[in-house]
OpenMM code with the backbone's topology and positions (N, CA, C; nanometers):
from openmm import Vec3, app, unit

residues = "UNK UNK UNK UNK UNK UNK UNK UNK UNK UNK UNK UNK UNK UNK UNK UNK UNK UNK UNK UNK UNK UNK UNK UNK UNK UNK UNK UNK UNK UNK UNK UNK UNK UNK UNK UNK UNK UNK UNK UNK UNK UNK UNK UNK UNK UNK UNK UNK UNK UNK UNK UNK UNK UNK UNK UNK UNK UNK UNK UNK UNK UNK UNK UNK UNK UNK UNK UNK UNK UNK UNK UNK UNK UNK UNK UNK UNK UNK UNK UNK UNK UNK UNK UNK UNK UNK UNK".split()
positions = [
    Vec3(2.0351, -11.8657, 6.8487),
    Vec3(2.1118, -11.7874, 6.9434),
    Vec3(2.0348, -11.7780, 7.0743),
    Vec3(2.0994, -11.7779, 7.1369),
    Vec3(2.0731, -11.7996, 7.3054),
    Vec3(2.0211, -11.6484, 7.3203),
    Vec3(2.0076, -11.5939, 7.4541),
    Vec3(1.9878, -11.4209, 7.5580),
    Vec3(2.0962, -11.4077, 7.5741),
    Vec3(2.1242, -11.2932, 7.5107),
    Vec3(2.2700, -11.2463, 7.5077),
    Vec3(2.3472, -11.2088, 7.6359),
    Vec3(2.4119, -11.2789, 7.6814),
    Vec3(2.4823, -11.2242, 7.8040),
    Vec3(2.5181, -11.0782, 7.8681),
    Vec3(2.4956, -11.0111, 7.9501),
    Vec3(2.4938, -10.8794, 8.0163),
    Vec3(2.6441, -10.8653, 8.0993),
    Vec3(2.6543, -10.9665, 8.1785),
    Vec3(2.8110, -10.9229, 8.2380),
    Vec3(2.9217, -11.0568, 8.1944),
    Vec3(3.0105, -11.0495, 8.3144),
    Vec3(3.1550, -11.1209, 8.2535),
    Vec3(3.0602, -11.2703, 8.3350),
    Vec3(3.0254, -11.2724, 8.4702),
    Vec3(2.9293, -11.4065, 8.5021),
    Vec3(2.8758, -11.4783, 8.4138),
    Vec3(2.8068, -11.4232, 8.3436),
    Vec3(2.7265, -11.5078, 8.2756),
    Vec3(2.7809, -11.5733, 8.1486),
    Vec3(2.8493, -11.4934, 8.1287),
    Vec3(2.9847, -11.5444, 7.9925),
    Vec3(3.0652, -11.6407, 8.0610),
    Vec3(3.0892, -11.6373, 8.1277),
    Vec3(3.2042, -11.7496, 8.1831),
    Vec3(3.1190, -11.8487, 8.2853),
    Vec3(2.9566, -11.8413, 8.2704),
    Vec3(2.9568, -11.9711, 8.3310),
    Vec3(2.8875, -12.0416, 8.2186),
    Vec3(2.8519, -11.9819, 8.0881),
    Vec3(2.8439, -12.0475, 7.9350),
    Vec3(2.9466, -12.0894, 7.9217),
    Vec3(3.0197, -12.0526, 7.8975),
    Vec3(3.1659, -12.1139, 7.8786),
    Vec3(3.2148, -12.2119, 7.9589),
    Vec3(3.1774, -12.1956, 8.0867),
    Vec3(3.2430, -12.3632, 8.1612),
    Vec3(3.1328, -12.4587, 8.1069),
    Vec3(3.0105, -12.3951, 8.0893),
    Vec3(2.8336, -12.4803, 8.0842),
    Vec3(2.9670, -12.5726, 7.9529),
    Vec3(2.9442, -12.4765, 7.8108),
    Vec3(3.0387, -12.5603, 7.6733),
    Vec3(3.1183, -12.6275, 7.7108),
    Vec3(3.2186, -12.5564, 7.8104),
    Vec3(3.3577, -12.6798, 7.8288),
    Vec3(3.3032, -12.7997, 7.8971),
    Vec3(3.2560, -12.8159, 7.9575),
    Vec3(3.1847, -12.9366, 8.0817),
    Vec3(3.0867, -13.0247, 7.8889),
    Vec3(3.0278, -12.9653, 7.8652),
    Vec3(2.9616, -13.0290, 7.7332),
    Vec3(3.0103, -13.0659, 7.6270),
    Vec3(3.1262, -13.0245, 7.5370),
    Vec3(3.2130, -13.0031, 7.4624),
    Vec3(3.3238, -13.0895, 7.4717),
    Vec3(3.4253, -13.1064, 7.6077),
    Vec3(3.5461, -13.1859, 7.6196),
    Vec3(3.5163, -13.2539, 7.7369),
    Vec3(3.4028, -13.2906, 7.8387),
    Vec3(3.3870, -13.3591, 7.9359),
    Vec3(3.4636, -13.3146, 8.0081),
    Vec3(3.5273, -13.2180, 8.0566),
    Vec3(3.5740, -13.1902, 8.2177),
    Vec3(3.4699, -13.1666, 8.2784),
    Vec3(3.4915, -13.1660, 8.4194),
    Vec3(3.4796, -13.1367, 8.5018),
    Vec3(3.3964, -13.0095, 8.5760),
    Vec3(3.2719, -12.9555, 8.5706),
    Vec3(3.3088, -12.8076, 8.6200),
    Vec3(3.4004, -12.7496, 8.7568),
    Vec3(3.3998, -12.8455, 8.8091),
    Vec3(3.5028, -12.7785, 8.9589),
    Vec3(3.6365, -12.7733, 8.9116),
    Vec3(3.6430, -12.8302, 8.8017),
    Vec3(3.8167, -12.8350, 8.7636),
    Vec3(3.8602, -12.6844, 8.7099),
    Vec3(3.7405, -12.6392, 8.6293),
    Vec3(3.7524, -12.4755, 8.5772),
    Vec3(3.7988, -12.3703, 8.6465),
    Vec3(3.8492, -12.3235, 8.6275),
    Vec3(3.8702, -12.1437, 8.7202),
    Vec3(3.8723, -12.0772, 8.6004),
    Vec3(3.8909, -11.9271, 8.6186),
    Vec3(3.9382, -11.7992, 8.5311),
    Vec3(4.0414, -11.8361, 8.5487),
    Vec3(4.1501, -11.8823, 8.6297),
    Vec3(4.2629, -11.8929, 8.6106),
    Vec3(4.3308, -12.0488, 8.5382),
    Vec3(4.2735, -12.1184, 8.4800),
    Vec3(4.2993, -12.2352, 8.4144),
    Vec3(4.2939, -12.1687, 8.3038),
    Vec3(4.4468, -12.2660, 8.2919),
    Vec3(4.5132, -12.2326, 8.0929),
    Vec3(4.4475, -12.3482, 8.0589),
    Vec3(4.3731, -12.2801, 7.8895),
    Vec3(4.3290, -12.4014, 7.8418),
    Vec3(4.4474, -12.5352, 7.8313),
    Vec3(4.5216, -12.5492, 7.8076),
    Vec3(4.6327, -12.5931, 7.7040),
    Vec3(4.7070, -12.6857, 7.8304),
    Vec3(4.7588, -12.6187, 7.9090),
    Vec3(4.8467, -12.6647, 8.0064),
    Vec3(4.7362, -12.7030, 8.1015),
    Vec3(4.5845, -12.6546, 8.1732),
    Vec3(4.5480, -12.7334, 8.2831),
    Vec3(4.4452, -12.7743, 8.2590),
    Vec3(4.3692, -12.7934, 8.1238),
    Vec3(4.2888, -12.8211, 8.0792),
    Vec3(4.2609, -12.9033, 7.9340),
    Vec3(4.3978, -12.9179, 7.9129),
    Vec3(4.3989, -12.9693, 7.7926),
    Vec3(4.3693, -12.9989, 7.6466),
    Vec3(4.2965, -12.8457, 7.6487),
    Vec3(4.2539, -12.8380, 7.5262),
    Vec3(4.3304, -12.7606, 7.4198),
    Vec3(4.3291, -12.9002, 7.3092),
    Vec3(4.4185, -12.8534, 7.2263),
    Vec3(4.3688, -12.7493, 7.0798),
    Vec3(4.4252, -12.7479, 7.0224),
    Vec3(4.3616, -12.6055, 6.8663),
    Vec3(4.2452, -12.7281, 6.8348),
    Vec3(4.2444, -12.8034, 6.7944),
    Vec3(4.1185, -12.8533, 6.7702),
    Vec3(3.9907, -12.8069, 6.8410),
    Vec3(4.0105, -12.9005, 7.0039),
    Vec3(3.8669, -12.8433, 7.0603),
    Vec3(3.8960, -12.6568, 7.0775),
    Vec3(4.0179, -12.5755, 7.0906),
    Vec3(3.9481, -12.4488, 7.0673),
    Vec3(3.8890, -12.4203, 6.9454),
    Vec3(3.8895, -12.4806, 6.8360),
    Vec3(3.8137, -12.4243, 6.7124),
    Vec3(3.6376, -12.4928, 6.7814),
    Vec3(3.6285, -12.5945, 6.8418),
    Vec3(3.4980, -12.6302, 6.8862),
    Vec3(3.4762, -12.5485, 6.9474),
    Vec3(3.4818, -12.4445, 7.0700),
    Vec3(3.4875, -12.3654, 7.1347),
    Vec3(3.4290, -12.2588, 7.0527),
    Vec3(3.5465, -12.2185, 6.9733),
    Vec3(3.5111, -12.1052, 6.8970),
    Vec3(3.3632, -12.0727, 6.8090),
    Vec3(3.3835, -12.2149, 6.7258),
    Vec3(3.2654, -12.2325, 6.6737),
    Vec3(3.1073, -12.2513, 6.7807),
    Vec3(3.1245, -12.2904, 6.8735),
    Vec3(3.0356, -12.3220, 6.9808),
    Vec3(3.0028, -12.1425, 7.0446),
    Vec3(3.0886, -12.0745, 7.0752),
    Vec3(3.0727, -11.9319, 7.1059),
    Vec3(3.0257, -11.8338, 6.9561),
    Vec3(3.0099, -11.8994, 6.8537),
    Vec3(3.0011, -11.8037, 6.7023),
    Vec3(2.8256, -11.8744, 6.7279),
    Vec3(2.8032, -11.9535, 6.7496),
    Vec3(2.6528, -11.9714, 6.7398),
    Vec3(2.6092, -11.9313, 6.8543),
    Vec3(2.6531, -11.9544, 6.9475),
    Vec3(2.5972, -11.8640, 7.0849),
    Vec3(2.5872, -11.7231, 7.0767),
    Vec3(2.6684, -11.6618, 7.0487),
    Vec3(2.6705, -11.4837, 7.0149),
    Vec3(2.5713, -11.4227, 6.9220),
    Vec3(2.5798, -11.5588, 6.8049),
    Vec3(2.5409, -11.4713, 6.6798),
    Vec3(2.6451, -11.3918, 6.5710),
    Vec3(2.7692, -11.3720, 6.6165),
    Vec3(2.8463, -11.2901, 6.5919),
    Vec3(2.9751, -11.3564, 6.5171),
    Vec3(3.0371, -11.3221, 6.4251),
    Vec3(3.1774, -11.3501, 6.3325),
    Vec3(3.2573, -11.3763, 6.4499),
    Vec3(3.3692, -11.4710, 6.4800),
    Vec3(3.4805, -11.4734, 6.5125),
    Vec3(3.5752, -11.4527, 6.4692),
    Vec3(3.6718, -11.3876, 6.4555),
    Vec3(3.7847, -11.3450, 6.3760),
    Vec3(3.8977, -11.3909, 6.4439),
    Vec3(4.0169, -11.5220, 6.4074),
    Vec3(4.0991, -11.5873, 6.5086),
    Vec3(4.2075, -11.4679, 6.5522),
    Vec3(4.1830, -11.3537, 6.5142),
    Vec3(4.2711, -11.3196, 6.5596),
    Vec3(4.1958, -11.2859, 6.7190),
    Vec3(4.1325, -11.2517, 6.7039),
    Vec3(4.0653, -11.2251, 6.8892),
    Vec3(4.0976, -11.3237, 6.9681),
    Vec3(4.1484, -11.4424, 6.9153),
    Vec3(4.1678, -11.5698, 6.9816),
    Vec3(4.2673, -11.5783, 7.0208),
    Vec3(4.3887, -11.5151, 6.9726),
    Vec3(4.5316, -11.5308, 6.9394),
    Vec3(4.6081, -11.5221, 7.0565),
    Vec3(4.5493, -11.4544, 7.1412),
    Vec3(4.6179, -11.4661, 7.2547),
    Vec3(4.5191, -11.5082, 7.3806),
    Vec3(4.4498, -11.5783, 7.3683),
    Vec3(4.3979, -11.6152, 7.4992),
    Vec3(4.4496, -11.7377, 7.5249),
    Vec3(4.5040, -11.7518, 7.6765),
    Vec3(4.5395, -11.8147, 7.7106),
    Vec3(4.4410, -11.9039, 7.8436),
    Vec3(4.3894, -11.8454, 7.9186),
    Vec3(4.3243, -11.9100, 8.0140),
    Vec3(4.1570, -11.8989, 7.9729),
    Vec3(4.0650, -11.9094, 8.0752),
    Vec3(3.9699, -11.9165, 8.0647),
    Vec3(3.8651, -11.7983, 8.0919),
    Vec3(3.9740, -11.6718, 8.1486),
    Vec3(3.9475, -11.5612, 8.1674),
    Vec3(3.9787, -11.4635, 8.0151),
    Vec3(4.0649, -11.5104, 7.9445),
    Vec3(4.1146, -11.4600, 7.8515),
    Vec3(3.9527, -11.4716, 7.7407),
    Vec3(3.9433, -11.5844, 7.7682),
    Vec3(3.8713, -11.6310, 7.6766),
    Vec3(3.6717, -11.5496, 7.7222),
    Vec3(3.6612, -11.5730, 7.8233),
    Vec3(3.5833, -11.4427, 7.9055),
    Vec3(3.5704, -11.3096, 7.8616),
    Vec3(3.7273, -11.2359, 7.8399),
    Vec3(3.7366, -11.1167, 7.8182),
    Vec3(3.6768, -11.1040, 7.6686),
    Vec3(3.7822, -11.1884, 7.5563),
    Vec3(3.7675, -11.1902, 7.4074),
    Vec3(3.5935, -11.1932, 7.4116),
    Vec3(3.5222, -11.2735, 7.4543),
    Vec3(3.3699, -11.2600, 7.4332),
    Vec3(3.2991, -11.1396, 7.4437),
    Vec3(3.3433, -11.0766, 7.5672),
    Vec3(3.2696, -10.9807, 7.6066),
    Vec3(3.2949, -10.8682, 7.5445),
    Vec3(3.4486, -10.8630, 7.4674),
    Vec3(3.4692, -10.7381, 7.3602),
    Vec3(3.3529, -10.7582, 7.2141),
    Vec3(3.3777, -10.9123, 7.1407),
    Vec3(3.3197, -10.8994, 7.0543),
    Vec3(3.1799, -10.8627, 7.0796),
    Vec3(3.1232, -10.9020, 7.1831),
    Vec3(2.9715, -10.8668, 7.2441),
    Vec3(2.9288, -10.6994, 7.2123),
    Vec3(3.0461, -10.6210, 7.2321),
    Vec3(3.0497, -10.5092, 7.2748),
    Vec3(3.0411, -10.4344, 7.1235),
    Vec3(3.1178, -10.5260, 7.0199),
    Vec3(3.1135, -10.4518, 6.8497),
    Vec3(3.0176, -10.4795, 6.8241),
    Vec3(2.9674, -10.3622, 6.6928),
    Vec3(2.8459, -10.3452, 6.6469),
    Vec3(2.8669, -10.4619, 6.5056),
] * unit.nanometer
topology = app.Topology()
chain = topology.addChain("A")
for resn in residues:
    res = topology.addResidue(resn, chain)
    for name in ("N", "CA", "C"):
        topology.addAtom(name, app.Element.getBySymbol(name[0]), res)
């Protein structure tokens, strides 16, 4: 496990760091506002890479339901920083 992230920055520039490593985009292509799915193209597969890629980074259980509704890359930002937040 990595230094646990402190704000929403540093979570979401791990998260572009994985996506750029993980599915080869781009980092300039990323925003908080890119849907995985529709502008990024990632389908349930690479989000289970994702997922699994953020469960060893945290340290922490993923439970898909926290997943269930994220849609962009901010979504996916937020969901981190809650589980961060459970004991």
């Amino acid at each position: 496990m990595n230094k646990i992230p402190q704000t929403q920055a540093e979570i979401y520039q791990y998260i572009v760091d994985a996506m750029v490593r993980l599915f080869e985009l781009d980092a300039d292509d990323i925003t908080p506002e890119s849907h995985l799915y529709q502008d990024l193209d990632i389908d349930s597969i690479d989000a289970v890479d994702l997922v699994v890629e953020l469960k060893q980074w945290t340290g922490k259980k993923i439970q898909p339901e926290a997943f269930k509704s994220v849609r962009t890359v901010q979504d996916v930002v937020e969901a981190v920083e809650l589980l961060l937040k459970q004991q």
